[in-house]
N, C-alpha and C positions, 0 to 999 in steps of 0.2 A: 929819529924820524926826519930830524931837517937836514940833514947829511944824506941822507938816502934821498929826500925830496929836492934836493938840489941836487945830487947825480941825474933824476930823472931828466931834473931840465940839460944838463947840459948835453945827457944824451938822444933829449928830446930834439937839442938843435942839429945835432950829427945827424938823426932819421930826417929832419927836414930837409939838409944838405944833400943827402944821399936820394931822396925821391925829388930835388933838384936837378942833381944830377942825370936822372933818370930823363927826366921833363926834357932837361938841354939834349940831349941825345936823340931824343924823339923831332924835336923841332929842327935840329939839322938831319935828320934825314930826310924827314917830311920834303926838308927846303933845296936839299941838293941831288938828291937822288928820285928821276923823274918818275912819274905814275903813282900805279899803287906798289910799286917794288919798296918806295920811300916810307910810307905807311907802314908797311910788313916790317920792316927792318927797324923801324920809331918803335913799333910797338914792340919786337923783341929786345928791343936796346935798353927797353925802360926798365926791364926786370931786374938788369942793373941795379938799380938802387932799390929794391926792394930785396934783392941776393944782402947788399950791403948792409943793411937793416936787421936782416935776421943773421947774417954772418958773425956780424959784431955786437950783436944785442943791444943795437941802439930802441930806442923809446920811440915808436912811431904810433900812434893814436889806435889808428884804423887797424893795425896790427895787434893791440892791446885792449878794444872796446868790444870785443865779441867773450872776452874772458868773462866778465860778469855775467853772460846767459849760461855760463858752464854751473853757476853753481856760487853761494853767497864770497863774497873777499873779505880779505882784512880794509880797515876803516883807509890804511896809509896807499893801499891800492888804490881805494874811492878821492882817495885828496891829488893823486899822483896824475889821473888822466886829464882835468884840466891843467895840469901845470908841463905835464908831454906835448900838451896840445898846443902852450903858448910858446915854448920851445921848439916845436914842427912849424908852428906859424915863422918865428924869427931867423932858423933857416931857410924856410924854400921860398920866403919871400925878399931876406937878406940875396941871396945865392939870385934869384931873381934881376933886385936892382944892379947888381955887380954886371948880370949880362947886359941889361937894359945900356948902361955907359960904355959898354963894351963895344954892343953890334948896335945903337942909336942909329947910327947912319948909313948903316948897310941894308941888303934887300931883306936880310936873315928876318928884320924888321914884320916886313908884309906878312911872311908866315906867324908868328908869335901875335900881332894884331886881330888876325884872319882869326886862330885857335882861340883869342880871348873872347872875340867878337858871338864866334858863335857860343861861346858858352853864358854870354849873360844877354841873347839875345829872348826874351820871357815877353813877348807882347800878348798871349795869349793863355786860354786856359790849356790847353795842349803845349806849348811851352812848359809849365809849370809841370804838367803829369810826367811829361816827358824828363825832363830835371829830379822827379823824385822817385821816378822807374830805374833812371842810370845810376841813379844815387844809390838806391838799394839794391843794386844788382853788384856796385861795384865794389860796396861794403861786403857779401856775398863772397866774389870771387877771392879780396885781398885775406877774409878771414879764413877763405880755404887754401890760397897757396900758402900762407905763413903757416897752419897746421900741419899740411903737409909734409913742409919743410921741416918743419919742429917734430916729426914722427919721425919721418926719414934723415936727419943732421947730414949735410954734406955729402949725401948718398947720391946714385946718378938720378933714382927716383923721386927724392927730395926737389932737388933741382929742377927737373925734367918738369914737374907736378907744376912748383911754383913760377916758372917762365910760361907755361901752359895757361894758366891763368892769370897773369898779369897780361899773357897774350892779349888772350881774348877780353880782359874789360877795357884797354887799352883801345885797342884794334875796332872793337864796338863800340866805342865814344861814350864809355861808361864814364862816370863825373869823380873822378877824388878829391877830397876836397885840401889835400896838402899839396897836389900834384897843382891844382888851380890857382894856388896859393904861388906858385911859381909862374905860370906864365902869367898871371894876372902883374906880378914884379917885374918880370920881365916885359910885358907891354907898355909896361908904368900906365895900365887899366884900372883907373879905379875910381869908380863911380855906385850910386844907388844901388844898381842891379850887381854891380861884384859883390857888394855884402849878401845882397838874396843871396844870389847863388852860393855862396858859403854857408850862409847858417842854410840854406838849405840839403844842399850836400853834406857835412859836417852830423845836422840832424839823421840825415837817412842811408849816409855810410854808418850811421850806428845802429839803423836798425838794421841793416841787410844782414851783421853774423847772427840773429835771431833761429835763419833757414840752417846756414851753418850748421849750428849748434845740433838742430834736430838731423840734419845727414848723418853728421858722424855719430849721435848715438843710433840711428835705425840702423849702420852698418855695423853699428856696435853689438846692437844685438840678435842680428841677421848673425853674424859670428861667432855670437855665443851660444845658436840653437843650433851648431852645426856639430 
């Protein structure tokens, strides 16, 4: 078990790196590429590292935390998601300060600022609903493109599925909380309200594959009356 629980971590840090990756991508297009053309092209870029995730079966939390509504695990599954999770944390917020000393003094700056800003911007009670709506919505989306993916392996429809919605939580300013985990590094942002929003999102990307779970069996069994 502790040989399997330290693979988890290490390839919990590769999923942080990869939804790093993902993050850097989005924040240069955002920054160099005018309008909303830079947004469209952020948020296809990001899928990037979520392709990379389930390509290589790295340990990404949010990809891994909707499996428990399928149905009870083994105990070494239950010990393995906080240990993915602190391994997701030490990439995409490693991968983070690496950009931070990188683009410090570039305008690349403003944008990475501007993206932290608005996510740990909670002065209100609508702030907070609004934080735990994107939160669950974007828990939701990642535990259906990783499905997807994991149905169809490397198929055009696999793909297709899981860029499709990484699109759209992306694109909607849905909250991940490994993704935040990165520009929050990358701003070198870190105050009171970055921890909210973390255990926040953290908490409510794990409730979003809840809905998940019950799609796939209504489609499941819409199929099986057929």
């Amino acid at each position: 078990m502790v040989k399997n629980l330290s693979l988890t971590f290490l390839k919990g840090i590769l999923a942080g790196l990869s939804i790093g990756l993902g993050g850097f991508l989005y924040i240069l297009m955002v920054h160099y590429v005018p309008g909303e053309l830079g947004k469209v092209l952020g948020s296809l870029l990001f899928a990037v590292g979520l392709f990379l995730v389930c390509t290589f079966k790295f340990h990404l939390y949010t990809g891994k935390i909707g499996v428990i509504y399928e149905g009870k695990q083994s105990l070494e599954f239950y010990l393995s998601l906080p240990i993915m999770l602190i391994g997701n944390a030490i990439g995409a917020f490693g991968l983070g300060y690496i950009c931070y000393f990188i683009f410090k003094d570039t305008e690349v700056m403003n944008t990475v600022i501007n993206t932290c800003q608005i996510r740990t911007n909670l002065a209100t009670f609508n702030d907070y609903l609004g934080l735990f709506i994107k939160s669950m919505l974007c828990g939701l989306c990642v535990y259906i493109a990783v499905k997807c993916f994991n149905l169809n392996r490397l198929k055009p429809l696999g793909i297709g599925l899981l860029v499709l919605f990484v699109f759209i939580f992306v694109y909607s300013g849905f909250q991940h909380c490994i993704a935040n985990m990165f520009y929050f590094g990358f701003g070198n942002h870190i105050s009171g309200l970055t921890f909210v929003n973390l255990l926040f999102c953290i908490l409510f990307n794990s409730i979003g594959p809840i809905f998940g779970v019950w799609i796939f069996k209504l489609f499941s069994k819409v199929n099986n009356t057929k």
